[in-house]
RODO-2510 file (C-alpha; in nm, 4 decimals, decimal comma):
residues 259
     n   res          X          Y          Z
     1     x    17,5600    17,4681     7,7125
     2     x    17,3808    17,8113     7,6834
     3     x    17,4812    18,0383     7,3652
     4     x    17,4894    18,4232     7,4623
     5     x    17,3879    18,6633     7,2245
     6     x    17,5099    19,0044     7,2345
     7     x    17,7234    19,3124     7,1254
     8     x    18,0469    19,2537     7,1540
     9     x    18,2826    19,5016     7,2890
    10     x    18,6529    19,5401     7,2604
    11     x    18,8788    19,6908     7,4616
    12     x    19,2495    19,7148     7,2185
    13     x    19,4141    19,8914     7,5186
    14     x    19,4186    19,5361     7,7156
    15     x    19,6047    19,2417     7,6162
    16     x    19,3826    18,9259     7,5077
    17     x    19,5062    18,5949     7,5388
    18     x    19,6449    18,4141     7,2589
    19     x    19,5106    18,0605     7,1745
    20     x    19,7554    17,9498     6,8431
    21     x    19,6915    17,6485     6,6304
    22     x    19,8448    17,4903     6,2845
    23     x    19,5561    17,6780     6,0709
    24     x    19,2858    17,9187     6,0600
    25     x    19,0000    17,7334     6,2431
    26     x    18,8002    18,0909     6,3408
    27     x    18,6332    18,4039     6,0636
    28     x    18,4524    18,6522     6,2317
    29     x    18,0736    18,5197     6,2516
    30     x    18,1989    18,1483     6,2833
    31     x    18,1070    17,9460     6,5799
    32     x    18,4010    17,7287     6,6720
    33     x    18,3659    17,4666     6,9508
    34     x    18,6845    17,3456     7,1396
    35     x    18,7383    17,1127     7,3927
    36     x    18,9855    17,2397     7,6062
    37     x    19,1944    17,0218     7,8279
    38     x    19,6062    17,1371     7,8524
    39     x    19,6380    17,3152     8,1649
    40     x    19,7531    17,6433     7,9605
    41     x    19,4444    17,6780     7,8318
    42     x    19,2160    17,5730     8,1198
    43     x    19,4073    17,8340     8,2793
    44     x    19,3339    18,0509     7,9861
    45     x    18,9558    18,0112     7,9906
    46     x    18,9190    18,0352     8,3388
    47     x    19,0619    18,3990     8,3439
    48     x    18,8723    18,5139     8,0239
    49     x    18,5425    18,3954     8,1745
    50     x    18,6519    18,6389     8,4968
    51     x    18,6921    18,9079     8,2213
    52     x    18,5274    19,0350     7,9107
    53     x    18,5901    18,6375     7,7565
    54     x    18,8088    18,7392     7,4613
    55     x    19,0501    18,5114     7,3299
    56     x    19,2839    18,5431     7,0125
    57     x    19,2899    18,2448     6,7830
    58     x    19,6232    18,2727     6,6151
    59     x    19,7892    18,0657     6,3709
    60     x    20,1716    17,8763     6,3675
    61     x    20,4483    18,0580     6,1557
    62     x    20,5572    17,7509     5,9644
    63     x    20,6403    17,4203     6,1168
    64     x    20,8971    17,4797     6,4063
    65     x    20,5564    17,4649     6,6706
    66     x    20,5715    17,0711     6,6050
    67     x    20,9158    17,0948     6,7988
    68     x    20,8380    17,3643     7,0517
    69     x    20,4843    17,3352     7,0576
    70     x    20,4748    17,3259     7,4312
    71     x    20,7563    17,6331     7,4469
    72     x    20,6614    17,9754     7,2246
    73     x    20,6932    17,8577     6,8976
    74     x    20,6353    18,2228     6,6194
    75     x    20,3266    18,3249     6,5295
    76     x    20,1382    18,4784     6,1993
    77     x    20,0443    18,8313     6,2777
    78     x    19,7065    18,8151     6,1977
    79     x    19,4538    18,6874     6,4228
    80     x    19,0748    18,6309     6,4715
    81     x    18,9803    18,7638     6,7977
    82     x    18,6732    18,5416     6,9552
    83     x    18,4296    18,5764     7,2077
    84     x    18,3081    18,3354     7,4612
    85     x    17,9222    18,2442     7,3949
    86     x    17,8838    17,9115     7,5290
    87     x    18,0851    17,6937     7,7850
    88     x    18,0050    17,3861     7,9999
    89     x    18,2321    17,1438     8,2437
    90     x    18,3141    16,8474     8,1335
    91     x    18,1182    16,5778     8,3206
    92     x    18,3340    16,4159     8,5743
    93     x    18,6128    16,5982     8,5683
    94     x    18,6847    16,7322     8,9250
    95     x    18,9240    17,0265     8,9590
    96     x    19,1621    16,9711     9,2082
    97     x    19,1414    17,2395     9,4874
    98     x    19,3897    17,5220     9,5271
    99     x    19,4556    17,8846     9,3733
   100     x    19,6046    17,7860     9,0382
   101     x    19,3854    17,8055     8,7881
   102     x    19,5516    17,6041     8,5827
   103     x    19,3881    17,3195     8,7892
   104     x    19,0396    17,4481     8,6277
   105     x    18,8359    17,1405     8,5158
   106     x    18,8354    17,0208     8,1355
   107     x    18,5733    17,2052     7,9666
   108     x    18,3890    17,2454     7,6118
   109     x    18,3394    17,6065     7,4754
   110     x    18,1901    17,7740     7,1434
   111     x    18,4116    18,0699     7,0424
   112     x    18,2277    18,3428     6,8371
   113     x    18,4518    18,5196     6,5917
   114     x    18,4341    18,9182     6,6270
   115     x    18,7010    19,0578     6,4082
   116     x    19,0252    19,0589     6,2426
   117     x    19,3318    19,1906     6,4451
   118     x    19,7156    19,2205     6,4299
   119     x    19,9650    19,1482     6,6914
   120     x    20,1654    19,4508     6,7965
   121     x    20,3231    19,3118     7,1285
   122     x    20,3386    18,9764     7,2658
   123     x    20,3919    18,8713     7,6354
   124     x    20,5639    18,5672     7,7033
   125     x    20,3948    18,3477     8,0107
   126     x    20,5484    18,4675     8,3142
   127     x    20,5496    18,1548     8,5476
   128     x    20,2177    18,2568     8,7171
   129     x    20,0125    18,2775     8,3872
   130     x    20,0689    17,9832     8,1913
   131     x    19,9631    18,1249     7,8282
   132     x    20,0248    18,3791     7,5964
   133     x    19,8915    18,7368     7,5966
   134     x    19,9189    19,0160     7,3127
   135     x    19,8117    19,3897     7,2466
   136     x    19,6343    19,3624     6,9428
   137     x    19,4864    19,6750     6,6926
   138     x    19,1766    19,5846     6,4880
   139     x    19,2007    19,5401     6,1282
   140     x    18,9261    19,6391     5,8305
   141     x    18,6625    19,7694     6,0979
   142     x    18,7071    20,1241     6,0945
   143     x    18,3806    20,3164     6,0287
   144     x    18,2459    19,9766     6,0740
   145     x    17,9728    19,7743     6,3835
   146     x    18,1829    19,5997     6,5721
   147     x    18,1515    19,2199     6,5330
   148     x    17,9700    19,2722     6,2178
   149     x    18,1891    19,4473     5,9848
   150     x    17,9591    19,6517     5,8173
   151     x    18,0455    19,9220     5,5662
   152     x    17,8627    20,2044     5,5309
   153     x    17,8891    20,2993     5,1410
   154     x    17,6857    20,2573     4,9438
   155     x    17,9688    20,1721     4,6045
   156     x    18,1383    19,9134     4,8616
   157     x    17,7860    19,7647     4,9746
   158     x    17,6892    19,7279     4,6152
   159     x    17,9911    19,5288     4,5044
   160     x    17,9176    19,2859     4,7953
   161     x    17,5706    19,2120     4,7444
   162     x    17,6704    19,1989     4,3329
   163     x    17,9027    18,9421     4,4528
   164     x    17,6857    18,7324     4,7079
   165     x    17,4336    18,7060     4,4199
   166     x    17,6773    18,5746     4,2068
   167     x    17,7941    18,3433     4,4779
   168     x    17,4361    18,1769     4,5510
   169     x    17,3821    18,1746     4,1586
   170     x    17,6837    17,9377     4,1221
   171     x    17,5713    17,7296     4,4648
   172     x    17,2158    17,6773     4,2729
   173     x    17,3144    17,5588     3,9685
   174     x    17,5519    17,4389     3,7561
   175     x    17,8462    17,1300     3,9699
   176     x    17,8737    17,3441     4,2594
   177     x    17,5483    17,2354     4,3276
   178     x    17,6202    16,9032     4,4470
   179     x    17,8877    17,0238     4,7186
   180     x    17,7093    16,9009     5,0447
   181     x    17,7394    17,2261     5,1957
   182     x    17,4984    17,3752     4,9091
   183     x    17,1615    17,3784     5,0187
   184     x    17,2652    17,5252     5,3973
   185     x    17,4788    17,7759     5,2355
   186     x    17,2224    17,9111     4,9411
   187     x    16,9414    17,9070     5,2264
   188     x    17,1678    18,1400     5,4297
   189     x    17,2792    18,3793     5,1054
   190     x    16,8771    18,4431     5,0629
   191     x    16,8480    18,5649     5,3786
   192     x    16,8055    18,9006     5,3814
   193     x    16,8518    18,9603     5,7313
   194     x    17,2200    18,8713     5,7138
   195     x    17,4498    19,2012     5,5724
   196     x    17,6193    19,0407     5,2601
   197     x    17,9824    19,0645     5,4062
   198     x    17,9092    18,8614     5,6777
   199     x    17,6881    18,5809     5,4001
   200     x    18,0376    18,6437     5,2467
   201     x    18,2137    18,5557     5,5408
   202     x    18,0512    18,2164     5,5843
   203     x    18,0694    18,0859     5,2731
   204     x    18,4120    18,1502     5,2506
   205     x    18,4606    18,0103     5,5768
   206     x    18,2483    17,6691     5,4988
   207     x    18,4008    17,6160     5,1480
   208     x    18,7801    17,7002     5,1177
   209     x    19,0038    17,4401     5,2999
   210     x    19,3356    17,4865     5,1994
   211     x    19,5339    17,6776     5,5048
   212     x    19,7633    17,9062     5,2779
   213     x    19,4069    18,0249     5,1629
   214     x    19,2387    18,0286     5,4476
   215     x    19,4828    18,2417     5,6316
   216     x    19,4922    18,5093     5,3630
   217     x    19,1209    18,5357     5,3467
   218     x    19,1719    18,5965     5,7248
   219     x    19,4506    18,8463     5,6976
   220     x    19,2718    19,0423     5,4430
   221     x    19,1201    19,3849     5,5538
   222     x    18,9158    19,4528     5,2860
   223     x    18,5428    19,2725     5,1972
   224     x    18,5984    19,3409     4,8304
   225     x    18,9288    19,1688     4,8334
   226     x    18,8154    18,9092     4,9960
   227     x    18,5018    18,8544     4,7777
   228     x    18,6907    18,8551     4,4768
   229     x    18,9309    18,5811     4,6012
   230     x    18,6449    18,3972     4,7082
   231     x    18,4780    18,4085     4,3978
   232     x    18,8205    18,3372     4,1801
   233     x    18,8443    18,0086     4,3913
   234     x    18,4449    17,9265     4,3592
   235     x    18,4689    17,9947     3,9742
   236     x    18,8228    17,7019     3,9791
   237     x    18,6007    17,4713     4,1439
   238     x    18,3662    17,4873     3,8836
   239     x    18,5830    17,4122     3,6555
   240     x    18,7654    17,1320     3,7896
   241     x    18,4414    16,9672     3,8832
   242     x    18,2811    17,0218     3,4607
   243     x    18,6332    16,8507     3,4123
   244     x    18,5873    16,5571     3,6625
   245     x    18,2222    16,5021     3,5079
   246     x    18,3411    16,5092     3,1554
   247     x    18,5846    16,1870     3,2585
   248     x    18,1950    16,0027     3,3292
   249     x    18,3572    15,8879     3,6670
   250     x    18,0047    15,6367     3,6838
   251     x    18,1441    15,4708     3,3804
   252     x    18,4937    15,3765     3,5523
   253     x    18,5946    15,0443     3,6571
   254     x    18,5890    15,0051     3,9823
   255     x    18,9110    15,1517     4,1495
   256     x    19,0282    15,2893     3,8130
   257     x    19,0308    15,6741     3,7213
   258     x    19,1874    15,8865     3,4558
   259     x    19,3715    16,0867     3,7300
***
């Protein structure tokens, strides 16, 4: 599978296809692999790789998609829009001949997230398309690089790298330290190459889990915000995991806990 690695234009005045899910799975600057197999979305792939090979990962409005989830169940407004950088056929899996492309083979792809967007309009498949498209306008990039998100104050700029400092200070030491996603993640906040909103970004993206969370990290437009959320959940960690070590969980009884 090759990895393409480039500026990434978007054009808002097109529709992108929609590709919804139960949770947040895509940040901008995350690599997201899917294997993608319902006809829908074969279908999908096959005409964003004839295009510019956008697609919108959106999230489920509540739980009425476990019903419909093969109709047009509601979505959240925000979405991450992704680009293409990587896709490869699935070994044996012939295509069977004809126009559609629906009948596209199974395939494996690795999404790149570019930025935030909201759903304005959405366009119901039409019989000939399979999936669903929307016209989207960007969110929390304006005066920014696209696909990086990068302010340009200096006040705004300061705050972040105030707060990625703070963030790889509390990876280093103290019972975040012992997450397994540590070392990878404090290796990555020291390098200077990578602007601190997108460091930010990651970390955010690596660490938080719950899907309330997750989605409002993605639905907020502002890098400040956003830091400050992720620090107020890095800073409860901490605490609940001095708690946890005060109960001397290596002193238990086996299968016994004070929870």
């Amino acid at each position: 599978m090759s990895i393409e690695s480039q500026a990434i234009q978007i054009n808002f005045g097109r529709p992108i296809p929609l590709f919804p899910l139960d949770s947040v799975t895509l940040f901008p600057q995350q690599l997201l692999p899917l294997h993608i197999f319902e006809p829908r979305y074969r279908q999908m792939v096959a005409h964003a790789l004839d295009g510019a090979g956008l697609i919108a990962m959106a999230v489920f409005e509540g739980d009425d998609w476990r019903q419909r989830y093969h109709a047009r169940p509601p979505l959240r407004p925000i979405v991450c829009v992704g680009h293409i950088a990587g896709h490869e056929r699935v070994e044996g899996d012939d295509a069977l001949p004809g126009d559609d492309d629906a009948r596209a083979p199974h395939c494996n792809i690795v999404l790149q997230g570019v930025c935030r967007a909201r759903i304005v309009e959405e366009m119901a498949p039409d019989g000939v398309r399979l999936y669903r498209l929307a016209k989207l306008e960007p969110i929390g990039i304006e005066g920014k690089q696209m696909g990086a998100e990068l302010y340009d104050d200096d006040a705004t700029n300061t705050a972040l790298d105030q707060a990625r400092a703070r963030v790889a200070t509390m990876l280093e030491a103290g019972p975040l330290s012992k997450l397994a996603q540590a070392e990878p993640l404090i290796e990555f906040l020291h390098n200077d190459e990578v602007p601190s909103e997108v460091a930010l970004e990651v970390v955010g993206f690596k660490i938080l889990s719950d899907p309330a969370l997750r989605y409002r990290m993605l639905a907020e437009a502002d890098a400040r915000v956003r830091a400050t959320i992720l620090l107020k959940e890095l800073t409860g960690l901490e605490r609940l995991a001095r708690l946890a070590a005060e109960q001397h969980p290596e002193q238990w009884p086996k299968g016994q806990s004070w929870n």
